[in-house]
C-alpha positions as CSV (number, residue, x, y, z in Angstrom):
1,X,0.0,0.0,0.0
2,X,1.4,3.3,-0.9
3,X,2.1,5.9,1.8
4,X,0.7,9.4,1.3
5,X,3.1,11.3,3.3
6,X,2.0,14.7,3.1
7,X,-1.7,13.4,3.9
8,X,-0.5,11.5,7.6
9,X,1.2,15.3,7.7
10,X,-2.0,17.6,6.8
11,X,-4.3,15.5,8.8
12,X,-1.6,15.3,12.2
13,X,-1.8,19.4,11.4
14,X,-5.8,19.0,11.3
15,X,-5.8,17.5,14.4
16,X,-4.0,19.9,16.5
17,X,-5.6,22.7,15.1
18,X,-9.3,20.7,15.5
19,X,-9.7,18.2,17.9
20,X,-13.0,17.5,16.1
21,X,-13.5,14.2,14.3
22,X,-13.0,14.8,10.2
23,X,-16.3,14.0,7.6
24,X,-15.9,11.1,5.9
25,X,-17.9,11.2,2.8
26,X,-16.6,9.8,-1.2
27,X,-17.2,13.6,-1.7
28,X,-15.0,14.9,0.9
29,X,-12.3,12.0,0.0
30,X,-12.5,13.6,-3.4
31,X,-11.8,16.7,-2.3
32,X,-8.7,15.7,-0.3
33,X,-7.7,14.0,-3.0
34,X,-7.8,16.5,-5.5
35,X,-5.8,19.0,-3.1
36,X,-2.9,16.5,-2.4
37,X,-2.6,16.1,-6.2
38,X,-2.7,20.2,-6.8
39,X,0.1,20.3,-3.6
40,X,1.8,17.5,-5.4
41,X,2.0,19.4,-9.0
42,X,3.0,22.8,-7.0
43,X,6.2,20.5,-5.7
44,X,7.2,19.0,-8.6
45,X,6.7,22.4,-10.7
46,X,9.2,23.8,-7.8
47,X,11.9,21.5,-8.2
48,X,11.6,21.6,-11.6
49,X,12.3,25.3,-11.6
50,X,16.0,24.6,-10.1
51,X,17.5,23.9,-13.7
52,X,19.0,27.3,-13.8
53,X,20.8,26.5,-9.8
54,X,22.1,23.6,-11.1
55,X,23.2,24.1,-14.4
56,X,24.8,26.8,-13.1
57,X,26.7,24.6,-10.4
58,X,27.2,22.5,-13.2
59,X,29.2,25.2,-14.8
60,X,31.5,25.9,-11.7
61,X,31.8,22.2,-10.9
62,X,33.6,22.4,-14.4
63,X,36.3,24.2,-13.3
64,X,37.0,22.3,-10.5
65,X,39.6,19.2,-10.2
66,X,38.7,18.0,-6.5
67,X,35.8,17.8,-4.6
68,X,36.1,20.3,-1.1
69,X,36.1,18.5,2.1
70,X,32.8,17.6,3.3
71,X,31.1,18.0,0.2
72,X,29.0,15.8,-1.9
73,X,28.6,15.5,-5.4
74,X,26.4,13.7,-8.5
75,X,27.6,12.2,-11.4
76,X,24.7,12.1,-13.8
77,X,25.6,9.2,-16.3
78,X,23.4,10.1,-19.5
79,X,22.5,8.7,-22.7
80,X,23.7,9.9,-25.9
81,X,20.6,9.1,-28.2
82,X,19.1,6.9,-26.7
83,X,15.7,8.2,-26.0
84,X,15.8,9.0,-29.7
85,X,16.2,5.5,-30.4
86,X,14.6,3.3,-27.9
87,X,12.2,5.7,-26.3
88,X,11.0,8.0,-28.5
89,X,7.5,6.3,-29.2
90,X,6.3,5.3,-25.6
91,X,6.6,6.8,-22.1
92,X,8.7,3.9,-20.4
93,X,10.0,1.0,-21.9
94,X,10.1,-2.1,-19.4
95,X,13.3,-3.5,-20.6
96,X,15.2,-0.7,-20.9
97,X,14.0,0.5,-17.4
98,X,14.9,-3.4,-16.2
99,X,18.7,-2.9,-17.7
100,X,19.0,0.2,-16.2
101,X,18.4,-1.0,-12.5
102,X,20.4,-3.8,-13.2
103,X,23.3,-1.6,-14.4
104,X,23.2,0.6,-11.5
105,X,23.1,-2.4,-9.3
106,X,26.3,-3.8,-10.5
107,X,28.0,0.3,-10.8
108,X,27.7,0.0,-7.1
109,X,29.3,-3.1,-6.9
110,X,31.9,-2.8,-8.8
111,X,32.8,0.9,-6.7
112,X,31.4,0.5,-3.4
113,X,34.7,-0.1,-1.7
114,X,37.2,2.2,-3.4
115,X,37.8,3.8,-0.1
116,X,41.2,3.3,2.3
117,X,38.8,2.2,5.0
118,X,36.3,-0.9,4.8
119,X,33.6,0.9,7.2
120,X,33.4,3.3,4.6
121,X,31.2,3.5,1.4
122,X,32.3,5.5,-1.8
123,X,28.5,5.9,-2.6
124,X,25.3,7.7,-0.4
125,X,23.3,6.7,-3.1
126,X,21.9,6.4,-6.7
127,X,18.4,7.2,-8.3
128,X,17.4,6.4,-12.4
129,X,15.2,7.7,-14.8
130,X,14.6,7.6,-18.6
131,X,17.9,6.7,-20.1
132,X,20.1,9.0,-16.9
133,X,21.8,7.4,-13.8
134,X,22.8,9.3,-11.1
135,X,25.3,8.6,-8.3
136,X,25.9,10.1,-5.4
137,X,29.7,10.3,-4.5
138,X,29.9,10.3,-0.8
139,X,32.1,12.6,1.7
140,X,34.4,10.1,2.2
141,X,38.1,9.8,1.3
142,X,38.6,7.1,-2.0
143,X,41.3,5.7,-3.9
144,X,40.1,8.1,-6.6
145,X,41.8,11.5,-4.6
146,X,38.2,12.5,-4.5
147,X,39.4,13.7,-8.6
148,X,36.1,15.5,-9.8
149,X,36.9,14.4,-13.5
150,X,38.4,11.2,-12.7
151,X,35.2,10.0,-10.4
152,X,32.7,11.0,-13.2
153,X,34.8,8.6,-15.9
154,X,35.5,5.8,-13.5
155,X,31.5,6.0,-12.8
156,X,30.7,6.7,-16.4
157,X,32.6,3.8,-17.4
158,X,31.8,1.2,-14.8
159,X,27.9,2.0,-15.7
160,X,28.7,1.6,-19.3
161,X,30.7,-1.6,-19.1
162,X,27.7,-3.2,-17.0
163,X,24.9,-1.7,-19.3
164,X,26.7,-3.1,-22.2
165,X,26.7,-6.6,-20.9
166,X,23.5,-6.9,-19.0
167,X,21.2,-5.6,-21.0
168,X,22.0,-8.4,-23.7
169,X,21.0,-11.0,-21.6
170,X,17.5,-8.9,-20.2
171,X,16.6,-8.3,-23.9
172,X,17.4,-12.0,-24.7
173,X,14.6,-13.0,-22.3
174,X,11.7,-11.5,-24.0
175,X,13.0,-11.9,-27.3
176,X,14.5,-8.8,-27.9
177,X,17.4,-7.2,-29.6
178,X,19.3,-6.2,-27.5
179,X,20.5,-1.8,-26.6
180,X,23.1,-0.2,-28.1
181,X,24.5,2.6,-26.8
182,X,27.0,5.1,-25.1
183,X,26.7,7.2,-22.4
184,X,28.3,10.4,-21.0
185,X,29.1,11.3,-17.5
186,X,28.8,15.0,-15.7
187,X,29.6,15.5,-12.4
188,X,27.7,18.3,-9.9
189,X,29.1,19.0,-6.3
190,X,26.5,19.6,-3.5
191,X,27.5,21.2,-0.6
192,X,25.0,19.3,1.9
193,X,22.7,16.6,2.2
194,X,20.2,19.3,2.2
195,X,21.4,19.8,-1.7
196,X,21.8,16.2,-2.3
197,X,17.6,15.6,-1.3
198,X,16.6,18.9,-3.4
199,X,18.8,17.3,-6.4
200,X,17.3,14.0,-6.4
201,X,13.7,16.4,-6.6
202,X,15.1,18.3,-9.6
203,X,16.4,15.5,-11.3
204,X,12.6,13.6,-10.4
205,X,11.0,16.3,-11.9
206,X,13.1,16.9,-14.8
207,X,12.1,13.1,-15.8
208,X,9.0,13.4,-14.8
209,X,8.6,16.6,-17.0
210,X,10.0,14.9,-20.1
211,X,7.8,11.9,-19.3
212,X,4.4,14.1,-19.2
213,X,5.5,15.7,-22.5
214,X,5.9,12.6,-24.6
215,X,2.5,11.3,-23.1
216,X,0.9,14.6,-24.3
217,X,3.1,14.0,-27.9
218,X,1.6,10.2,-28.1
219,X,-2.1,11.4,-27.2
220,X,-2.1,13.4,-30.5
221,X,-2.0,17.0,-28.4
222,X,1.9,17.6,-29.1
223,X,2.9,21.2,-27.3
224,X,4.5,24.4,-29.8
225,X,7.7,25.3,-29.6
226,X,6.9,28.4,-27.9
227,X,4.5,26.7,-25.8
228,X,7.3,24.4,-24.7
229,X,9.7,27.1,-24.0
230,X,7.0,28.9,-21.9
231,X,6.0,26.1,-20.3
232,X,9.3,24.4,-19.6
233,X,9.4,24.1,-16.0
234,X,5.5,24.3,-15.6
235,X,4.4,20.6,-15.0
236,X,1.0,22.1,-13.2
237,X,0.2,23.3,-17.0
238,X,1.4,20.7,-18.3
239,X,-0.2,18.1,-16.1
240,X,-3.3,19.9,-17.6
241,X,-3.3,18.6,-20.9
242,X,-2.9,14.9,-19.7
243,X,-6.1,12.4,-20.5
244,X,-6.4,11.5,-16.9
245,X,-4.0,14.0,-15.1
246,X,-4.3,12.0,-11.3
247,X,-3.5,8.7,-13.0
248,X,-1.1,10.0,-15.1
249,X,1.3,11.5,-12.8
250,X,1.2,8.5,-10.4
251,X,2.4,6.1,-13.0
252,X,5.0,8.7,-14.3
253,X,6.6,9.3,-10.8
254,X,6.5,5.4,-10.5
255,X,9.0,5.2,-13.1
256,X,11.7,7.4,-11.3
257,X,13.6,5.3,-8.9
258,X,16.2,5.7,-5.8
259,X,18.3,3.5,-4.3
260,X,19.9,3.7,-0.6
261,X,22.4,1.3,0.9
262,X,20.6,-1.6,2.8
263,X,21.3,-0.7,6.5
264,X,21.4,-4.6,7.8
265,X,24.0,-5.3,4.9
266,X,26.0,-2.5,3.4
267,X,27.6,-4.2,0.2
268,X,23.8,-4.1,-0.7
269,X,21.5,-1.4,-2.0
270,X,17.7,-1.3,-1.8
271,X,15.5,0.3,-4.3
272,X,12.4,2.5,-4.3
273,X,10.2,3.9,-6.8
274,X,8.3,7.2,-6.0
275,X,4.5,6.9,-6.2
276,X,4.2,10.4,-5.7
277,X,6.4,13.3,-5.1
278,X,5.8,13.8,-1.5
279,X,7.2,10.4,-1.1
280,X,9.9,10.6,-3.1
281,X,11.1,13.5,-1.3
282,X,10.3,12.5,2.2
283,X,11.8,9.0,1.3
284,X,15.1,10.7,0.2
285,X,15.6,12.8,2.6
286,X,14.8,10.2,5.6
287,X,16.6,7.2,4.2
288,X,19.9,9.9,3.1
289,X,20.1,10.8,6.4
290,X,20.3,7.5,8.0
291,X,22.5,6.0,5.1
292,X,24.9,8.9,6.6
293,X,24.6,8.3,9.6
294,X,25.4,4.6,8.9
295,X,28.4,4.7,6.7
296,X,30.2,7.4,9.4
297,X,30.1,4.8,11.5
298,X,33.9,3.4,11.7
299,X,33.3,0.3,13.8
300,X,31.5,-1.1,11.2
301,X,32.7,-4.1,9.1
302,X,30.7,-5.1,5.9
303,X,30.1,-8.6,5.0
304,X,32.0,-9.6,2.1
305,X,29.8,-9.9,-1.3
């Protein structure tokens, strides 16, 4: 059963304002319905608006050869093409979507221990969406001198490498040809774990934004150009040209996807996808703080894989 957050938060708020017992009525469920999805587009239109913030860090990160000391930073592993060629005429492809997972399963395994100390994990977490990857390089010290360019190739690489030779064998299941492809790597620093939950939002809604435009596209109600470009961050108005908005959004946001490091065994992550964005967001920031929380902890020692 999916967990409405921000509900269990507006009605513990209800409750200390009005000891009185709520109406429960299909109408008034409606109602509370239709004002968590309204609060729900008004969050994902917000962290959607942060493109310029990050692109901008983006830039500086550019110019930078080593992460500062207690600093964080993302490596978004992108596809070159590939939407163009394996998602350009549906919303989410299964396959591709398995092959990802899979590939930033075995990123993680392949890195998690480049550190001078066991106890401590190269990685705070990951998230995927569409044909991007993103990693979350943790404060750590690792055998990579904490490099800004040489973290994004070793990650862009490793992901590569295991996309390349998974994928085959996911396609082969069904049938399928298998994906051909390349990607590129970026890296962003973020100066707190603060940063590192309002990323994973931007990045959510920057998928989720794409997503919502290509189901508009497939409906037969394709946007302008200048629509688009007015519209770009906007996913309340564009939400509004959706068959069944509600529906819509919920499946959309289910395809976004976050992985933290499994508490009880750390050479192990654990996945979630984000019904909706109140979720997603109270999930990351929850399960980022206790993933810190846990890998600082130097008496630790990991099970071996």
């Amino acid at each position: 059963m999916k967990i409405n957050w921000y509900a269990l938060f507006t009605n513990q708020m209800n409750k200390e304002k009005d000891n009185s017992s709520p109406i429960d009525t299909p109408y008034c469920r409606k109602q509370e319905k239709e004002k968590l999805f309204t609060q729900e587009l008004k969050e994902m239109t917000r962290y959607a608006s942060l493109r310029e913030k990050y692109s901008a860090r983006l830039n500086q990160t550019r110019q930078t050869l080593v992460m500062p000391a207690n600093k964080y930073m993302a490596i978004r592993v992108d596809g070159v093409s590939l939407r163009k060629y394996y998602l350009n005429d549906q919303v989410n492809n299964e396959l591709f979507s398995m092959a990802m997972t899979a590939s930033v399963r075995a990123t993680y395994k392949m890195l998690q221990r480049r550190s001078p100390t066991n106890s401590q994990q190269v990685f705070l977490g990951a998230m995927h969406g569409q044909d991007e990857a993103i990693f979350i390089i943790n404060t750590n010290p690792n055998y990579f001198g904490r490099n800004v360019n040489r973290l994004a190739s070793v990650v862009t690489s490793a992901f590569t490498s295991a996309f390349t030779s998974i994928n085959p064998k996911i396609c082969a299941s069904e049938n399928a040809q298998p994906f051909i492809g390349i990607f590129d790597g970026e890296p962003v620093i973020l100066n707190d774990i603060n940063e590192v939950v309002e990323y994973t939002g931007y990045r959510a809604a920057s998928c989720a934004r794409y997503q919502i435009c290509k189901e508009i596209g497939l409906n037969g109600t394709a946007l302008s150009a200048e629509e688009s470009n007015r519209e770009f961050t906007n996913i309340r108005h564009l939400a509004g040209k959706l068959k069944k908005p509600m529906e819509d959004i919920d499946r959309i946001n289910n395809y976004f996807k976050t992985y933290t490091i499994n508490e009880q065994d750390p050479t192990r992550v654990k996945m979630s996808s984000c019904g909706n964005f109140e979720y997603l967001i109270y999930h990351s920031h929850r399960h980022l703080r206790i993933t810190q929380k846990f890998i600082d902890h130097t008496n630790l020692i990991p099970r071996k894989l």
